[in-house]
C-alpha positions in Angstrom: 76.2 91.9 141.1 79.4 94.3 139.7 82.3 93.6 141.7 83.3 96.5 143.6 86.3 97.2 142.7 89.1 96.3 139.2 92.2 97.5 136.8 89.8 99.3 134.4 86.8 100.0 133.5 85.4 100.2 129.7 82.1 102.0 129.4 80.9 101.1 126.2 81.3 97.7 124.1 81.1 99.1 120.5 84.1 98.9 118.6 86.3 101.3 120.8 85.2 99.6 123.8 86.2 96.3 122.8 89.2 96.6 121.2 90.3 98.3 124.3 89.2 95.8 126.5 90.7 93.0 124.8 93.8 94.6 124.1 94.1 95.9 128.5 93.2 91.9 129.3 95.6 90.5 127.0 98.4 93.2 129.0 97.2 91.5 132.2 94.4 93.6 133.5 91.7 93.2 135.4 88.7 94.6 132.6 85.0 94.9 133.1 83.3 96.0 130.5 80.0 97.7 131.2 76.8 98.2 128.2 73.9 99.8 128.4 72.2 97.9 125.5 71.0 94.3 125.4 74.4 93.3 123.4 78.0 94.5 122.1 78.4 96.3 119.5 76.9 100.0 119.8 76.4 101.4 116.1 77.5 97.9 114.7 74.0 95.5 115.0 72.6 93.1 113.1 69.0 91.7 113.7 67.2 89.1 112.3 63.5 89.7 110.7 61.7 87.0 109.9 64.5 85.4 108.1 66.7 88.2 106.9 69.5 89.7 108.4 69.1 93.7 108.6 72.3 95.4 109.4 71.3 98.9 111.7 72.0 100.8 109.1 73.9 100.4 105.7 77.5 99.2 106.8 80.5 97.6 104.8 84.0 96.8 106.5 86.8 97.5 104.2 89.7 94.4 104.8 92.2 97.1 103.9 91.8 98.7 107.4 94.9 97.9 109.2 93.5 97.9 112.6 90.8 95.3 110.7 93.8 93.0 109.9 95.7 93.4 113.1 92.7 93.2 115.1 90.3 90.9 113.9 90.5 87.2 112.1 89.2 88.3 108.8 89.0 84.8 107.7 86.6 83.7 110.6 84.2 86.5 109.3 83.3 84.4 106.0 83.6 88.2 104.4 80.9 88.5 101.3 82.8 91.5 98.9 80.7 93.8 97.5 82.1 94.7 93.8 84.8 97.4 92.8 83.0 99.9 91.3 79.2 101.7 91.2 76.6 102.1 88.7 75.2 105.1 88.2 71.6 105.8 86.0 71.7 108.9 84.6 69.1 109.7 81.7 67.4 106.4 80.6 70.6 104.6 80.5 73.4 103.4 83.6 76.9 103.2 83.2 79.6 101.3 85.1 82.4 103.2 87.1 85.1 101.1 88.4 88.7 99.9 89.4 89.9 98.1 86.3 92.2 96.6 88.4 89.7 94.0 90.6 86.5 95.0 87.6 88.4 94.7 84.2 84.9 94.4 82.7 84.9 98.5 83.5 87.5 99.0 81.7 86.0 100.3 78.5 82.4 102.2 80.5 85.3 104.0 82.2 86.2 105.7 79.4 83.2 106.3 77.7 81.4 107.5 81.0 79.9 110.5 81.0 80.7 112.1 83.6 83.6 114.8 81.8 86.3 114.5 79.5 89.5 112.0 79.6 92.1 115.1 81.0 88.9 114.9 83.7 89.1 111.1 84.0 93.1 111.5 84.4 92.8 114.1 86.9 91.2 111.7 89.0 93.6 109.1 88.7 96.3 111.3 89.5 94.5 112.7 92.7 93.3 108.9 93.6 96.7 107.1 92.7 99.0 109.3 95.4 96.4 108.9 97.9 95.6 104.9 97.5 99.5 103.6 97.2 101.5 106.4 98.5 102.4 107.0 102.0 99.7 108.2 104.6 101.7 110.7 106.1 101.7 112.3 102.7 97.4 112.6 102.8 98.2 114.3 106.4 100.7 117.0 105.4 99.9 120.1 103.2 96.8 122.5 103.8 93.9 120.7 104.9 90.5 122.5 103.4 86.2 121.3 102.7 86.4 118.4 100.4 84.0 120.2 97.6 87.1 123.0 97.4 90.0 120.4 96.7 87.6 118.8 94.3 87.3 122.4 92.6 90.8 123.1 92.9 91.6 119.8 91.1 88.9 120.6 88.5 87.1 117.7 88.8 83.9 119.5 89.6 81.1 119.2 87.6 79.8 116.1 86.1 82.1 113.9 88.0 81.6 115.3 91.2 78.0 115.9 90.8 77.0 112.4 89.3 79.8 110.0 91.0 81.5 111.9 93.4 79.2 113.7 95.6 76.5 111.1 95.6 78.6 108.3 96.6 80.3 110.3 99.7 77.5 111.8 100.7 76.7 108.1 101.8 80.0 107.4 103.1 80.6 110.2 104.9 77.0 111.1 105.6 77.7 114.9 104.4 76.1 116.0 100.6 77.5 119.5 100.9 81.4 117.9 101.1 82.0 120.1 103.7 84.1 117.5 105.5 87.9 117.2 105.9 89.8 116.7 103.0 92.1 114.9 104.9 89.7 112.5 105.8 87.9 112.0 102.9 91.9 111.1 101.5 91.8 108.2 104.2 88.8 107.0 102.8 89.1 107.0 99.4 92.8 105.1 100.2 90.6 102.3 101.9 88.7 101.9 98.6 91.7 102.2 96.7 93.2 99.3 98.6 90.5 97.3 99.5 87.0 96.2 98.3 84.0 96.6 101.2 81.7 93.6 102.2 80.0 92.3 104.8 79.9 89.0 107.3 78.5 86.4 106.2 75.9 86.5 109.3 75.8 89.9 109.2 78.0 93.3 110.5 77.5 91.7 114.2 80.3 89.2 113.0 82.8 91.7 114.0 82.0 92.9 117.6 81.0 89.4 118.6 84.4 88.5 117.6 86.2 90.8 119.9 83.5 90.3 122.6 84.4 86.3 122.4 87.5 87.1 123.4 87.0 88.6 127.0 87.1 86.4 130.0 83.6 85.2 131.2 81.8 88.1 133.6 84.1 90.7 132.2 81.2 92.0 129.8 77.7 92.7 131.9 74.8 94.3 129.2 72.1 96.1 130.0 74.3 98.4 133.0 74.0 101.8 132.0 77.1 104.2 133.2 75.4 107.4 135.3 78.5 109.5 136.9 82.1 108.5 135.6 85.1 109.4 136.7 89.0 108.7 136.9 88.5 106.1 139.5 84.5 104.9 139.7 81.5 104.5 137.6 78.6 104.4 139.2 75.2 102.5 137.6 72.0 101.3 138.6 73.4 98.3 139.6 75.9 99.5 142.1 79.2 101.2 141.6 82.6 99.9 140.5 85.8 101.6 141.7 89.3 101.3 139.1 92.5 102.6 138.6 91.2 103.6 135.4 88.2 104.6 133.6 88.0 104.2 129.9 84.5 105.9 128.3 84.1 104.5 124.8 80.4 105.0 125.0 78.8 106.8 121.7 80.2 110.4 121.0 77.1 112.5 122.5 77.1 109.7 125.6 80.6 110.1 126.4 80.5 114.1 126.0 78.1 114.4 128.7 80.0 111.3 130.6 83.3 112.9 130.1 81.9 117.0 130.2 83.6 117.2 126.7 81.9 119.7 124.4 78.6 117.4 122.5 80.9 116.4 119.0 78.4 117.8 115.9 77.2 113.8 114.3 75.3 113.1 111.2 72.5 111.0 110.6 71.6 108.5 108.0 68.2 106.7 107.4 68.3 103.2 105.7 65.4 102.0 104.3 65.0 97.8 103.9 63.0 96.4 101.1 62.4 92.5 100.4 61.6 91.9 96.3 60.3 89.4 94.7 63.1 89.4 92.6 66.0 91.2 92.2 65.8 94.3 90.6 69.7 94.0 89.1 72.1 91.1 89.6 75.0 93.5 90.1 76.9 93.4 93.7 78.1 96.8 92.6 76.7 99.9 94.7 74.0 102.0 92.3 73.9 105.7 92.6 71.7 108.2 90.8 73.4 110.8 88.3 70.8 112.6 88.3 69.8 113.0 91.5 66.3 112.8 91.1 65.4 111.8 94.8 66.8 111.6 98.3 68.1 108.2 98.1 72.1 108.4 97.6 73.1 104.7 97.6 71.4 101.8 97.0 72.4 97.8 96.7 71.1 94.8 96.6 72.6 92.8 99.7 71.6 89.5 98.6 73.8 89.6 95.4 76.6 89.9 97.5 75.7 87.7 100.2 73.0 85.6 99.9 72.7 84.7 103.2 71.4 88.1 104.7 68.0 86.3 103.0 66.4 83.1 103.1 63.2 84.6 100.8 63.7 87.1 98.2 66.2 89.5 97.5 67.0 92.2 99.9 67.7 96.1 98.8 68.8 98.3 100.5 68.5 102.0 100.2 70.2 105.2 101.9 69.2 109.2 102.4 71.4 111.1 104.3 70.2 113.1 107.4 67.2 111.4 109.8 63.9 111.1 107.4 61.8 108.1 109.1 58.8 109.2 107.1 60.3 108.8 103.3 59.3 105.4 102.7 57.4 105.8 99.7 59.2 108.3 97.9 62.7 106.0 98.6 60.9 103.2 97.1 59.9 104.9 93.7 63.3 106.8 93.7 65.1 103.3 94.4 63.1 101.4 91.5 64.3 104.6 89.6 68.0 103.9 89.6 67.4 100.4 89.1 65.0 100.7 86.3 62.4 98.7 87.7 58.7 99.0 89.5 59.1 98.5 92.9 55.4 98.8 93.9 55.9 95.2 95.2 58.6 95.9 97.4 58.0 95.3 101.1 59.5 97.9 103.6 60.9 95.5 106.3 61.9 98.5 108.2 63.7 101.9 108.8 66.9 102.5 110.5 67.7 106.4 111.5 70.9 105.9 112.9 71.0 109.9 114.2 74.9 109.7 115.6 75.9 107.5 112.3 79.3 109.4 112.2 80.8 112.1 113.8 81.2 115.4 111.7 84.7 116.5 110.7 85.8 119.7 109.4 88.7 121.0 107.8 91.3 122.2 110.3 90.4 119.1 113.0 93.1 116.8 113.3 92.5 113.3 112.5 93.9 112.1 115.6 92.7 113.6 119.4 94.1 113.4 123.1 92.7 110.2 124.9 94.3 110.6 128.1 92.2 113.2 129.9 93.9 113.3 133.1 93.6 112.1 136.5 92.7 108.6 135.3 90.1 109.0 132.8 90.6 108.0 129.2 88.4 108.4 125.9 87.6 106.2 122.9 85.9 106.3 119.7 85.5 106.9 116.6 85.0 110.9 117.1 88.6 111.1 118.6 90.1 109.7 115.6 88.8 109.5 111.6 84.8 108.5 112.0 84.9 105.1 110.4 85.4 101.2 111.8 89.0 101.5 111.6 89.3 105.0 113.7 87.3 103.1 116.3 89.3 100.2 116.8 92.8 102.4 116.3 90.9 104.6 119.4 90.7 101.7 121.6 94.4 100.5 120.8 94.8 103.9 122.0 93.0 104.6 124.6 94.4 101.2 126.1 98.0 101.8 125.5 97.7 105.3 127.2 96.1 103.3 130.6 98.9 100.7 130.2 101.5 103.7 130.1 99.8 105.6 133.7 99.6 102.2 135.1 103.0 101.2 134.7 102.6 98.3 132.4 103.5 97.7 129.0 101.6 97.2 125.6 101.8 93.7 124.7 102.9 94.3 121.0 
């Protein structure tokens, strides 16, 4: 049974939700945290197939988040770092882009790539310089516009954008025309600059069952699914809870029609998971294709980086951008493709079309939106701040803080 009444209540335990949650009970409140799925975590799962850890969905976490370090015990994830650079095939041949400073090995493929000339190559490292070590504020001032046009206005379209650039953030920011934020697309490309992505040990799961660990017992209650929120109840199949506050951290369509915000615009990605034999490359680097001979826009092989996602063969992952269940085959031949291998052996464990993978964001939004929406109902997630792991937990910090401060109580730190 829900108790019938408490502080707050957090509809939602993805990121958002939990770091909210955790961050209200360790001020004092009274939390319950309500989930419509079987477990925490919302876009962040991990499952286990007959020995293999599939993630739902391609996912790194980048240590170089702040909320990541302030939030989380990175240690206690047993992270698994991918390396610091990609490989792209183009023609018959691959070459190795990377950061000489974690991949010295790059050093000399970085400046024979062929992907422009050196003044191309230095343009780059004085637009990703500034951006990785400067000051964020500076990435947030000046004229924010579509990524593809401060790529042109940098000249560093053509080859490099279309055989690095554009491949490798279509799959990060699930968007192959670059129409997204240049200010966001800054923020990322200062993660990567700063940090090198992995994964858990036992999977992306790590993380929220971290933060879930940390509620008291009975605060969390799965499988309740929120039907009418507002400021001051949430009412479920189960019964219906009344608070002093409401926090909706559910996913960005979910908490639209919780909240009656306007439906935020989301893109979809589909991962495909294939078990080999062998491995097809024993680089932990991320592969793209040049070329772009087929829908696939990243690719890696998980188990070179963490051996533990496997117990049998080598697991590979690979990426299209949009929602395209039904590309199986063609993903398969354009994967062997970039690695230069037949794949015609490869076993499809499954397909992941994760259709609200990220929340769009255009030029002109601001990274950072109201949570406070009056009358004691709040809003968290990654589409009210910058659509990655850290923008979720920094909108949970958030969204908390703002409760705390119509409560009457303070932050803790």
């Amino acid at each position: 049974m829900l108790p019938t009444q408490t502080d707050v209540v957090v509809v939602g335990a993805g990121l958002a939700g939990l770091a909210a949650a955790t961050r209200l009970q360790d001020a004092g409140m009274d939390v319950l945290v309500l989930e419509s799925a079987d477990a925490p975590g919302g876009r962040v799962r991990t499952d286990e197939v007959d020995g293999t850890l599939l993630d739902r969905g391609f996912q790194l976490l980048n240590p170089a988040y702040p909320e990541v370090r302030r939030t989380v015990d990175v240690g206690a994830l047993e992270l698994r770092p991918f390396g610091a650079g990609v490989v792209v095939a183009h023609g018959e041949g691959r070459f190795v882009l990377g950061d000489p400073r974690r991949l010295p090995t790059s050093l000399l493929s970085d400046l024979r790539a062929p992907v422009g000339s050196l003044a191309t190559k230095l343009r780059l490292l004085r637009w990703a310089a500034p951006v990785g070590f400067g000051p964020a504020s500076g990435i947030r001032a000046g004229e924010d516009r579509p990524l593809v046009a401060e790529l042109r206005r940098r000249g560093l379209d053509g080859p490099l954008t279309e055989r690095v650039l554009r491949p490798f953030l279509a799959g990060v920011l699930a968007d192959e025309g670059l129409t997204t934020s240049r200010r966001l697309a800054e923020m990322v490309l200062r993660s990567f600059v700063r940090g090198t992505p992995a994964v858990p040990a036992r999977g992306m799961q790590a993380l929220p069952d971290q933060l879930a660990a940390r509620l008291h017992p009975g605060t969390l209650r799965c499988g309740v699914r929120a039907k009418l929120t507002t400021g001051h109840r949430v009412s479920t199949g189960q019964g219906t809870v009344g608070a002093r506050a409401v926090v909706v951290a559910a996913d960005p369509v979910a908490a639209a029609d919780l909240v009656a915000l306007p439906r935020p615009r989301v893109r979809a990605l589909t991962t495909f998971w294939f078990r080999a034999a062998e491995a097809p490359t024993s680089s932990r680097l991320l592969h793209l294709d040049g070329d772009r001979r087929g829908p696939v826009v990243n690719t890696a092989v998980m188990t070179n980086a963490a051996p533990s996602y496997s117990r049998e063969g080598a697991l590979v992952q690979a990426t299209v951008v949009g929602a395209h269940p039904d590309l199986g085959e063609e993903v398969r031949r354009h994967a062997g493709q970039v690695y230069a291998v037949d794949p015609r052996g490869w076993e499809l464990l499954r397909t992941d079309v994760i259709a609200s993978a990220l929340p769009a964001h255009a030029a002109g939004v601001p990274l950072q939106r109201r949570v406070d929406l009056g009358e004691g109902l709040f809003v968290a997630g990654d589409h009210r701040d910058t659509p990655s792991i850290q923008g979720a937990l920094v909108s949970g910090r958030r969204a908390a803080d703002a409760v705390l401060v119509r409560l009457g109580a303070a932050p803790t730190r």
